[in-house]
C-alpha positions in Angstrom: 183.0 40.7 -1.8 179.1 40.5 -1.6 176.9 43.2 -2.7 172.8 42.7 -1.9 170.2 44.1 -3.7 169.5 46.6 -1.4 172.7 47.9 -2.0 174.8 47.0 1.0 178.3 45.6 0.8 180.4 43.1 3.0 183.7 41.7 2.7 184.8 38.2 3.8 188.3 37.2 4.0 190.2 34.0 5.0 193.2 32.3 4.2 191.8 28.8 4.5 190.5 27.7 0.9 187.7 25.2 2.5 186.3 27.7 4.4 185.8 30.2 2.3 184.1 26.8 -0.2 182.0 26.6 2.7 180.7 30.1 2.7 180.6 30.3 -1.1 178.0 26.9 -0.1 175.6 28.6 2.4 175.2 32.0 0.5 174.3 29.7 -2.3 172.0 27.9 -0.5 170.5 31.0 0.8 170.0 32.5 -2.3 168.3 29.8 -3.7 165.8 29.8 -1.2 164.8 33.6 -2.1 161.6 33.3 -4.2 162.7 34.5 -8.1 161.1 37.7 -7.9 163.7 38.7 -5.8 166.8 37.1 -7.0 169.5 39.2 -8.9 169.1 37.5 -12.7 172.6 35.5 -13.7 173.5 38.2 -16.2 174.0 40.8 -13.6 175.3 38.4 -11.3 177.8 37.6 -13.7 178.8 40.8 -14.5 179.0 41.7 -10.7 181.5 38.3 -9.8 183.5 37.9 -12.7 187.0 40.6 -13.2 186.6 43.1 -16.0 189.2 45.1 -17.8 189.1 49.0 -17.6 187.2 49.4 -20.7 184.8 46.4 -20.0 183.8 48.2 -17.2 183.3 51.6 -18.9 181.7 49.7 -22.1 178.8 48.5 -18.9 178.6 52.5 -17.5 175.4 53.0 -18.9 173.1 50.0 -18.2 174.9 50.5 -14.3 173.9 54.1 -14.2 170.4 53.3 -15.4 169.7 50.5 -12.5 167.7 52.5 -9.3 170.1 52.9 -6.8 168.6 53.5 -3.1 169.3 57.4 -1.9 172.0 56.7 0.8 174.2 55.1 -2.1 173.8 58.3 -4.5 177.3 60.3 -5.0 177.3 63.9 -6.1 179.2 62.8 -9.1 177.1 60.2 -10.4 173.8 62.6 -10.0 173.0 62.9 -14.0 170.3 65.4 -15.4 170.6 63.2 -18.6 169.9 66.0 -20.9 171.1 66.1 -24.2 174.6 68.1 -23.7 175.3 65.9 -20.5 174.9 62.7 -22.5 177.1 64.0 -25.0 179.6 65.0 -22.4 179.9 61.6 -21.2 180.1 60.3 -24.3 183.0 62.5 -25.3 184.7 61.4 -22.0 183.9 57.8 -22.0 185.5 57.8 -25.5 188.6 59.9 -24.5 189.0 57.2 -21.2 188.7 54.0 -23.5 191.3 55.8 -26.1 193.5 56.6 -22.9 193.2 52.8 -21.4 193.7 50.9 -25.3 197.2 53.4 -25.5 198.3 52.8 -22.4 201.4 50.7 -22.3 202.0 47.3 -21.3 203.6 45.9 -17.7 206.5 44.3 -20.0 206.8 47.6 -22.1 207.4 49.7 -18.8 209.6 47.4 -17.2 211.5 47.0 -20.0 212.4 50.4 -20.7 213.3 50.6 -16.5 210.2 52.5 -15.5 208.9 49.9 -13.3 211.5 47.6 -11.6 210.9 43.6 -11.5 208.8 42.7 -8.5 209.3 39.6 -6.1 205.3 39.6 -5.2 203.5 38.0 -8.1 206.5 37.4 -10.5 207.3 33.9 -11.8 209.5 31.9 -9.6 212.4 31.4 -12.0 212.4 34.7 -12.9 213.0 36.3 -9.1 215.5 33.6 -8.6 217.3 34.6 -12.4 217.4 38.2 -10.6 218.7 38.0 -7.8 221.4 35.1 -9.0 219.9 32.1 -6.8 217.7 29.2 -6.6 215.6 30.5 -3.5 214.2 33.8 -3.5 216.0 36.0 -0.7 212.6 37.3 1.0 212.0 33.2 1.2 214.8 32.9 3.2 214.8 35.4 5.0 211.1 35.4 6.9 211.9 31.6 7.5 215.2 32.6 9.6 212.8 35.2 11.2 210.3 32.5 12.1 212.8 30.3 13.4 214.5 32.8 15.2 211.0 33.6 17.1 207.9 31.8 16.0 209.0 28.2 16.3 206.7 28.3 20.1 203.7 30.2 18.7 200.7 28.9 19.2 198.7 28.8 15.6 201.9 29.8 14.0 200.8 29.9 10.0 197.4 29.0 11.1 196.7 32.5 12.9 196.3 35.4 9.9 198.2 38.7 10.9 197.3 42.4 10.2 196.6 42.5 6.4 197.3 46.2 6.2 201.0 45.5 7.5 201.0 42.3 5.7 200.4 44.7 2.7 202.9 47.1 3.8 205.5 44.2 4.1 204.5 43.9 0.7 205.2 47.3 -0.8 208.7 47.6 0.8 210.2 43.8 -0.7 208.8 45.1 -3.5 210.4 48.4 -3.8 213.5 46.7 -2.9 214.2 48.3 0.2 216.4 46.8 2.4 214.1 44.5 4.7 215.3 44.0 8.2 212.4 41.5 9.8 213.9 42.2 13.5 212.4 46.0 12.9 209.8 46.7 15.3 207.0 47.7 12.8 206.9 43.5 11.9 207.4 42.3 15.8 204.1 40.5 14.9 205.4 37.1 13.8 202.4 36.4 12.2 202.9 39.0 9.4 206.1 37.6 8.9 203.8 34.1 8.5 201.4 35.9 6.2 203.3 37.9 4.1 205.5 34.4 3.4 202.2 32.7 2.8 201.0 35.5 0.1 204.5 35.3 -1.9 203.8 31.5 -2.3 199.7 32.3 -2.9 200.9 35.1 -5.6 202.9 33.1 -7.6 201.3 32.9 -10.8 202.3 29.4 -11.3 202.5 28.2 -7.7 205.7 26.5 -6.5 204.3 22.8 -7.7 203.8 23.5 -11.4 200.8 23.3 -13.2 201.6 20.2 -15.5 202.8 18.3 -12.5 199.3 18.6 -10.6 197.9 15.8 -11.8 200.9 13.2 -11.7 201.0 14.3 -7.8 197.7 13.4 -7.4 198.0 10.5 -8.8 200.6 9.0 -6.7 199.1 10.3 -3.4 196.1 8.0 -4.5 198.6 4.3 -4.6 197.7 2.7 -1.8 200.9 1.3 -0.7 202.8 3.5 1.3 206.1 2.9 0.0 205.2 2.6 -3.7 203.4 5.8 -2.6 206.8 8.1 -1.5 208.8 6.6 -4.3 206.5 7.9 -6.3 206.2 11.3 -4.8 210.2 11.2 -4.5 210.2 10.9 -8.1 208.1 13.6 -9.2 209.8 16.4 -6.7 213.5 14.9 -8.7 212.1 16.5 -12.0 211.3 19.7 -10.9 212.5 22.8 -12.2 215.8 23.6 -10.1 214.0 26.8 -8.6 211.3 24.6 -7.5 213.1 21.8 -6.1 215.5 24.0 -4.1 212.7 26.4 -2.4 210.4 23.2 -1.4 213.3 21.2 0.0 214.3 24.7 2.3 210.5 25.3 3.0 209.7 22.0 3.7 212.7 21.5 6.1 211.5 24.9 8.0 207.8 23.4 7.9 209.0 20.0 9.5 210.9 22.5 12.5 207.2 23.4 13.1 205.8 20.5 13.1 208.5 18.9 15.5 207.4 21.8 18.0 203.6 20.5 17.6 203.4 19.9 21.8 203.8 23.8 22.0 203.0 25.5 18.6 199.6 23.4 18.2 201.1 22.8 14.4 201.1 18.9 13.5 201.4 18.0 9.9 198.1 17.6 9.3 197.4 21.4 10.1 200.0 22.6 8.1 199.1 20.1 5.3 195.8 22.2 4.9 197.4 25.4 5.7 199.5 24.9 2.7 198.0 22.5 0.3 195.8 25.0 -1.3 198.7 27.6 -1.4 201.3 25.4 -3.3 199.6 23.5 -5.3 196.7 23.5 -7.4 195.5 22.9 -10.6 195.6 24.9 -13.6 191.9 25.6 -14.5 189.6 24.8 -11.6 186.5 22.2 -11.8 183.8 21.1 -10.1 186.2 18.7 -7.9 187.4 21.4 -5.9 186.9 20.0 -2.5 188.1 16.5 -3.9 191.0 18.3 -5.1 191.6 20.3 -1.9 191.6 16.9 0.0 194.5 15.8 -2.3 196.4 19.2 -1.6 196.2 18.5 1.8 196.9 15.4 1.9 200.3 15.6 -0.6 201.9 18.5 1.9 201.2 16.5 4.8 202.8 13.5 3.2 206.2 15.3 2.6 206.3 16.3 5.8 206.5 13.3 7.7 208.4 11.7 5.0 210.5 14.7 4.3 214.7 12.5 4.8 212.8 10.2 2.5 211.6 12.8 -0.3 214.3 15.1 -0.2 217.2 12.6 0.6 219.5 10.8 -1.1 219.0 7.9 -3.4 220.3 5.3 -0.3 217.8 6.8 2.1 
C-alpha cells in the first residue's frame, strides 16, 4: 500500500515475489528523482511502511493529527477545535484505549481457555497436523484432490490469481471449521481453490522448508554436478521434520501431475519453480540478496520436480 503526499492511496497486489521486487525498484527509482523539497523525510516514511502495535499507533496520534491534511481527506471525527477541554478529552480517551489494549489478553490465553478455537490458516505446521491426528493437514489434501479432479487442463493453473475476496472467504470457513465441500458451487473457480492452497503454504509462519534448513539447501543447489547435486538435496528433505517431509512429498507429487500436463496447462517446472519457490521456502531474516535468494528458491522447487522418484524415492532409486 502507497500513500503520496498529496494524500492519495493505491494498492498493489501480486502473488509473484519478483514482481512485486520490481515495483518496490521503480517507485524507488522514482522517488529518488523528486527534488528533496518534495520527498516525504525517512522518519515519516518509516513510520508510514513499517507495522505498529495498537498503542504504537495511538502513542503517534498527535504528531499524525497535527500534519495538514488536504480538505477531501478531512472526516467529521477527526475535525478538532483543539481547545483546552477537547485536548483533555482525548487525553482521557487515549489513556483509557492504551489501558484497554495493555489488558487485553493474549492469542494463547484465549485459546487456551476455548474462546478462540485453533486455526489451520497461519498456525505452525506441526501443530495443525498434532490436531487433527496426521502428518498432512486435511485442507492440503483436500484442494489438491479438487485440483486434480478439475484443474489438471487449466491453462495458468497456480500461475493465474483467483478472486481474493472468495479466496478470503475460503479462508474464514476452514477456519471456523465448517465442513468444506470444494465441489460447492460458490468455489467452481479452480483458481480459488489454487490460491487459497497457495496462501495456507504463504501463511505458515515457518514455511514448509524450515528456517534452519535454508541455507544448507541453498548450498547444495549451488554443486555443480548434477548428481552430487540431488544426493545432496535427497539428503536434506530425509531430515525433515515428519510433518514436513510427508506434505512436500504429497505436494510435490500433485505439482509434478501439473507439470506432466505442461502441453495443455502452460505449467512446466520452471513456472511452478517460481510460482512456489518464494512461497515455501525462504530465509529467516531477509537481506539485501533477495533477488539472489529468490533465484535459488526457484531454482530448488524446480529441481525437485524433475527429480521428484529421485528425491522422494527409495534408497535404490
Amino acid at each position: 500500500q502507497i500513500t503520496t503526499v498529496s494524500g492519495n492511496e493505491f494498492l498493489l497486489q501480486s502473488d509473484i515475489d519478483f514482481l512485486i521486487l520490481d515495483w518496490f525498484h521503480a517507485i524507488k527509482n522514482a522517488i529518488d528523482r523528486l527534488p528533496k523539497e518534495q520527498r516525504i523525510t525517512s522518519r515519516n516514511l518509516e513510520f508510514k511502511l513499517r507495522r505498529s502495535s495498537s498503542i504504537e499507533l495511538l502513542n503517534n496520534l498527535d504528531t499524525e493529527s497535527k500534519e495538514p491534511k488536504p480538505e477531501h481527506r478531512k472526516s467529521l471525527i477527526f475535525r478538532l477545535n483543539y481547545s483546552a477541554s477537547d485536548t483533555n478529552d482525548r487525553n482521557r480517551v487515549k489513556s483509557r484505549l492504551k489501558k484497554f489494549i495493555s489488558r487485553r489478553p493474549s492469542l494463547k490465553t484465549l485459546q487456551e481457555k476455548g474462546l478462540i478455537k485453533d486455526q489451520i490458516f497461519g498456525s505452525h505446521l506441526h501443530l495443525v497436523c498434532e490436531h487433527e491426528k496426521s502428518t498432512v493437514p486435511q485442507f492440503v489434501r483436500l484442494c489438491i484432490k479438487a485440483v486434480e479432479r478439475r484443474g489438471l487442463d487449466v491453462d495458468g493453473i497456480y500461475r493465474v490469481s483467483g478472486n481474493l475476496a472468495t479466496i478470503q472467504k475460503l479462508r474464514f470457513v476452514v477456519n471456523q471449521e465448517e465442513k468444506l465441500n470444494l465441489d460447492d458451487s460458490q468455489w467452481e473457480d479452480i483458481h480459488v481453490v489454487t490460491g487459497a492452497l497457495k496462501m495456507f503454504f504463504r501463511e505458515l509462519p515457518e514455511p514448509l522448508f524450515p528456517y534452519c534448513f535454508f541455507e544448507q539447501f541453498v548450498e547444495a543447489i549451488k554443486i555443480q554436478d548434477n548428481a552430487t547435486r540431488i544426493k545432496s538435496i535427497k539428503s536434506l528433505v530425509k531430515k525433515l521434520p515428519r510433518p514436513n517431509y510427508d506434505t512436500m512429498k504429497i505436494l510435490f507429487e500433485h505439482l509434478q501431475k501439473i507439470a506432466a500436463k505442461e502441453s495443455v496447462n502452460l505449467m512446466s517446472t520452471q513456472s511452478l519453480g517460481i510460482v512456489f519457490g518464494p512461497t515455501l521456502l525462504r530465509p529467516e531474516k531477509e537481506t539485501g540478496n533477495m533477488a539472489v535468494h529468490m533465484l535459488y528458491q526457484n531454482q530448488i522447487v524446480e529441481l525437485m520436480l524433475s527429480e521428484y522418484s529421485k528425491i522422494f524415492g527409495s534408497e535404490e532409486d
